[in-house]
N, C-alpha and C positions, 0 to 999 in steps of 0.2 A: 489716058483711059483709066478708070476705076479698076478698081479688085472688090471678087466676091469675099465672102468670110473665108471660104476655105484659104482663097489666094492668101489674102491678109493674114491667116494662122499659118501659113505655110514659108509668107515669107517674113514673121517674126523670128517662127523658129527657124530660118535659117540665115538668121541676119543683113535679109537685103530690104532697101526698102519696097521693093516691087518684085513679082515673078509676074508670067503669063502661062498658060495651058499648054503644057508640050516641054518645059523650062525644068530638067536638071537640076535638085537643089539636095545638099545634105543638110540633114532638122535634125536639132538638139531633140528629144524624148522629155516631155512632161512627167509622165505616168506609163508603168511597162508593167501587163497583167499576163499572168498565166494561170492555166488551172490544171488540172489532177490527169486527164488527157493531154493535153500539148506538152506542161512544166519535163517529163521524163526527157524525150526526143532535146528538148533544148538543154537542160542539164548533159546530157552526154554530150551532145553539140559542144557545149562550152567549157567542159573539161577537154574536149577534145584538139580545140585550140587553145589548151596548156594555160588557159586563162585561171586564176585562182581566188577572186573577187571581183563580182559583180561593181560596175561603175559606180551605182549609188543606193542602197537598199533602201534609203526612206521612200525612192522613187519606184519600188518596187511591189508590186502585190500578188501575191499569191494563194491563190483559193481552189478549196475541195467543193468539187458542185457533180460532175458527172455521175461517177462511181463513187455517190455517198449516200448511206458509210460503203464500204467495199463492197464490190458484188462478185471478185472472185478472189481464188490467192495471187492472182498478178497481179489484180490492182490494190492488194491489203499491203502485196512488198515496193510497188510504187507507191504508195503513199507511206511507209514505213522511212525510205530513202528519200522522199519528198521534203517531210520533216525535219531529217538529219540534213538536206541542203540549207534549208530556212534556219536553221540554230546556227551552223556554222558560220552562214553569210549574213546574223545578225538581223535578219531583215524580218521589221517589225511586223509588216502588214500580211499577217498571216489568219486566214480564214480557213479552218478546219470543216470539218464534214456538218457540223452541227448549225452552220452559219447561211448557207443558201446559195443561191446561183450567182456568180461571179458580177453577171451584168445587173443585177439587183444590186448586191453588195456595194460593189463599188461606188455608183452615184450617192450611196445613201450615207455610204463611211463619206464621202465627200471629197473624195477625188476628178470625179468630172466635174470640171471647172469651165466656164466661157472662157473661150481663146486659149484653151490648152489645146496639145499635141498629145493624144494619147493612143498604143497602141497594144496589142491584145493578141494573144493565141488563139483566139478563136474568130469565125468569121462574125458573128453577132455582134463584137464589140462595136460596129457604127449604132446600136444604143444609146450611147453616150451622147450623140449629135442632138438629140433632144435640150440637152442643157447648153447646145452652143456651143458644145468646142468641136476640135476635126480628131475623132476618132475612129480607126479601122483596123481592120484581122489583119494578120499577117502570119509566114509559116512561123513553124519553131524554129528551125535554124537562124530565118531572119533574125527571130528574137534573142538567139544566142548571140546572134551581132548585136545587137541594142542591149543585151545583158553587160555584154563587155566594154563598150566605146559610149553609149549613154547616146549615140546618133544612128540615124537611118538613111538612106537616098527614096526619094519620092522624084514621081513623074507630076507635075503640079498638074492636075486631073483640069478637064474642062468642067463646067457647073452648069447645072438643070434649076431652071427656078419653076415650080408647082405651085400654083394661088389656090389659095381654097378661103371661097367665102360661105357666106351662111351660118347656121350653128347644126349639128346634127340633131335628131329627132329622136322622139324617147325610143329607148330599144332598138337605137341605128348607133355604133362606137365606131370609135375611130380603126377599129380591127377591120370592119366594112370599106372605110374610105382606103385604107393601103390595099386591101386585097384587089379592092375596084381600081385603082390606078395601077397594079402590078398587071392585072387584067388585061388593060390599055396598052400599057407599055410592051411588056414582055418582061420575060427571064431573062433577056439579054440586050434589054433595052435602054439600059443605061450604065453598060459596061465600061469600068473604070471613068465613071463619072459621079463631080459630086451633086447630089440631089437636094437643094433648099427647099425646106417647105415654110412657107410666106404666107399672111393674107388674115383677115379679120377671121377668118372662121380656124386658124392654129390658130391663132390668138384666144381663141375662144375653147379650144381643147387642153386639159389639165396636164401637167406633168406625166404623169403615167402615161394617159390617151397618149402624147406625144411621143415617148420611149417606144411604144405598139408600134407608131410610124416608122420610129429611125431604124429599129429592130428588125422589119424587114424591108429596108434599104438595098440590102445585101441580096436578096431574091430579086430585082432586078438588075442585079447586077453592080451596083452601085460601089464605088469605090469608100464615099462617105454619105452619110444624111445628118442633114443639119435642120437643125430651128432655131433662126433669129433668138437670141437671150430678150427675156421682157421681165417686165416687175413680177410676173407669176414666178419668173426662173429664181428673180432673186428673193423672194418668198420661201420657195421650195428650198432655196441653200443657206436660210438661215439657219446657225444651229448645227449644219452639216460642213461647211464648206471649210478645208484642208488652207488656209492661207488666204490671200488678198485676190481677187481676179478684174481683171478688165475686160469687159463684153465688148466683142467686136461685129461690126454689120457690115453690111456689103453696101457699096459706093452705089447713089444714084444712077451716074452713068458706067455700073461694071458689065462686063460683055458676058451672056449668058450664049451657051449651046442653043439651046431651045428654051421655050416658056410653055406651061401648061397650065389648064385651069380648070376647076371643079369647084359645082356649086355643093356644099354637103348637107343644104336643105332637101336635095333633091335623092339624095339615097337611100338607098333601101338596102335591108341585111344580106347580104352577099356569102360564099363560100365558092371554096378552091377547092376543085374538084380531082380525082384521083385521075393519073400520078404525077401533075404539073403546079406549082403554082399560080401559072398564069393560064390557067384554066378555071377562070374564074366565071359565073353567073349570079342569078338571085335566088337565093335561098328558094324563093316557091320553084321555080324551075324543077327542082330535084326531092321538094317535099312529097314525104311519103318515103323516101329509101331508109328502110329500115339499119338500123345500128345496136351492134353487140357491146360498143364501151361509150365511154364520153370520158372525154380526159381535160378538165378545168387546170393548167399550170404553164412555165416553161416562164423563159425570159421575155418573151411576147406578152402574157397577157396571165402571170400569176401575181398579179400584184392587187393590194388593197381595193380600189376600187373596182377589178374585175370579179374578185371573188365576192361582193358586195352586188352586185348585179346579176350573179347567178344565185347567190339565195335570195334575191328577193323572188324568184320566177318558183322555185322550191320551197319558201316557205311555207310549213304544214302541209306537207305533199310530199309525194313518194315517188322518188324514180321507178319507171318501169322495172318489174320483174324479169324483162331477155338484155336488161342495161347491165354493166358493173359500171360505176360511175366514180373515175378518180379525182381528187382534189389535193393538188399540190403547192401550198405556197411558195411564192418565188424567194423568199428570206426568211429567216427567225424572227424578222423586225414585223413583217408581216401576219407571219404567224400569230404572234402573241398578242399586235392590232385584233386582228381577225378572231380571235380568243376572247378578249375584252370585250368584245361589241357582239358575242353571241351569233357571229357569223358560221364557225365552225359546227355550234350546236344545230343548228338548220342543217348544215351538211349534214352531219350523222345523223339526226331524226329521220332527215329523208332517202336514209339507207344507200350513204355514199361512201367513201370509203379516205377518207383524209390521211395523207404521206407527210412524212418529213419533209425539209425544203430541201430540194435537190432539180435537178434536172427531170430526173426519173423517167417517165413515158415518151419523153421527146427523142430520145438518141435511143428507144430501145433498150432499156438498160435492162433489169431486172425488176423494173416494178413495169404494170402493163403491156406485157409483150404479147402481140398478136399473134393468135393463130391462125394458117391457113383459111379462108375465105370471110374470115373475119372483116367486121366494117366498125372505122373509129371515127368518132366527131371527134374534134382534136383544136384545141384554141391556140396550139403551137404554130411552127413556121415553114413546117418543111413536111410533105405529103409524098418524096418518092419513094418508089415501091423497095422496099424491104427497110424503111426509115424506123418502124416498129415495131417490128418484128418481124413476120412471114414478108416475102414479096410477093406474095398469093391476096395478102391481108391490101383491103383499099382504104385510103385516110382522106379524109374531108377536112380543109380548113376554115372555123367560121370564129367568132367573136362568143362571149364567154356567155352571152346570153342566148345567144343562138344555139352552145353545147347547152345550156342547163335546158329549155325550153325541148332539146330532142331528148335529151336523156328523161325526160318528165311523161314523154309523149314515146318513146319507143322505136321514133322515126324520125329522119330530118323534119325539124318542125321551123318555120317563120317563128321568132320568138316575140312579137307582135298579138300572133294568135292565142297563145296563153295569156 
């Protein structure tokens, strides 16, 4: 019997040549991320077992994305004692407040590599599955283990293969097609499984599009999400890419959990409705509910070509006056694209309000916090009640043209109809 990619990444790093679903395996760590939330918990973790250098600091990265720059004095003395861990333990790959969200950063610095092992503080990181390798969350403690020993034990997960053919249609994103299969599936319906997404119509979705997908892998449950590596991936990591990698794909005859399939000709602009993510519909369903924010950012869907598609619906035109309408790039790399190319200036003409790169509105931080009865369009991942601020406050999740299109119109809008 064949092995899927996950199997095959699974059972490199753990030097067999074969594993199966249910199979017991300690993996060597490619790449071990943490950020400004998780990094504390695992630093005391790992002083705590007397440990006093991390396994390998080149293999280590750590980034300020949450609480940046600080949003209280607890997290200005966590990241103050952040710092002074990163100096001591040498370890180069350090990204400060001014750099952007971890799951951005990282693929771009060129760490997600095909057929690496990479794993992460936070649950988002199956991001990474976009370029082909098997990356997932994991706690802090865990990572305090992987800080020290440079391995982890994994349960080699069963595998989901999703076909999507077709290409999607103008003002339909690939934000539409995960929300519409999370819909399907459930929040709990591919629990500790990994999800391949296959089929001429990825193929036909850009790098970014594709991060959107693996990015919320983890909303249904997903242990990892993966995209087959192609010439687009190895396109995308020219110029970026950390060392040599070998792309690996999954066996003709490898044994899959279930198979799914979706045409993404056939879609239409979707959103996930308050307080579940797999409360999803189409967009006209709910048009017309009116909305106090629009929040364009987060590791989902702050990247180049999203912010790209919400001004084009914006440009020479003015968000509603009952809108505040945030705009946050996912990196500095982005940023200063989005700069260049007069994306930004469209945002501010049309009276939006553009942040630093950070997390920001997504975790509730201190920029965007909802009040009470408050309604947010939101191109993030996660819509449970008090995810924003109030748990009185209701969150919509829809694709970045769909937030610029309501924010323009004052209400959930089809952004089709602009």
């Amino acid at each position: 019997m064949g092995m899927t990619i996950a199997e095959k990444i699974l059972a490199r790093a753990s030097g067999k040549k074969h594993v199966a679903p249910g199979e017991i395996v300690e993996a060597g760590i490619d790449v071990a991320m943490v950020n400004d939330i998780t990094a504390p918990l695992t630093v005391d973790a790992l002083r705590g077992l007397g440990v006093k250098k991390v396994w390998d600091p080149k293999r280590v990265v750590v980034v300020f994305d949450h609480q940046a720059p600080a949003t209280s004095i607890e997290a200005a003395r966590d990241h103050v004692e952040l710092r002074k861990f990163v100096a001591e333990q040498r370890i180069p790959n350090f990204y400060d407040v001014n750099e952007g969200i971890c799951h951005e950063v990282l693929p771009e610095r060129g760490f997600a590599l095909p057929g690496r092992l990479i794993v992460g503080a936070d649950s988002h990181t199956c991001t990474y599955g976009a370029l082909g390798c098997f990356a997932t969350g994991i706690g802090s403690t865990d990572m305090a283990a992987v800080l020290a020993t440079g391995g982890l034990w994994f349960r080699v997960p069963e595998s989901v293969k999703i076909s999507v053919e077709g290409r999607l249609k103008q003002r339909v994103a690939s934000k539409d097609l995960i929300l519409r299969i999370i819909g399907d599936v459930g929040a709990d319906g591919a629990t500790y499984r990994s999800v391949e997404f296959a089929g001429k119509g990825m193929r036909g979705i850009s790098v970014a599009g594709r991060m959107t997908v693996c990015n919320m892998g983890v909303e249904m449950g997903a242990k990892a999400a993966i995209v087959p590596p192609d010439e687009l991936t190895k396109r995308w990591l020219a110029g970026r890419a950390r060392g040599s990698y070998k792309p690996v794909h999954s066996d003709r005859d490898a044994a899959y959990a279930e198979e799914l399939s979706y045409d993404a000709a056939r879609l239409e602009p979707q959103v996930a409705c308050p307080h579940s993510v797999d409360k999803v519909g189409a967009v006209r369903e709910v048009d017309g509910v009116e909305v106090d924010q629009a929040f364009l950012g987060s590791c989902t869907n702050g990247r180049l070509e999203d912010l790209i598609d919400a001004a084009k619906i914006l440009k020479g035109k003015r968000v509603s006056k009952r809108v505040r309408m945030l705009v946050v790039p996912a990196s500095r790399e982005v940023y200063l694209e989005a700069l260049s190319r007069g994306v930004l200036k469209t945002f501010v003409e049309a009276g939006v309000l553009v942040e630093s790169p950070s997390c920001a509105a997504c975790m509730g931080g201190h920029i965007g916090i909802l009040a009470p009865g408050e309604i947010c369009i939101s191109s993030s991942n996660r819509n449970f009640r008090g995810r924003q601020g109030s748990p009185e406050a209701e969150i919509y999740l829809a694709s970045p043209a769909t937030v610029a299109a309501s924010a323009l119109k004052g209400k959930i809008t089809d952004p089709r109809d602009v």
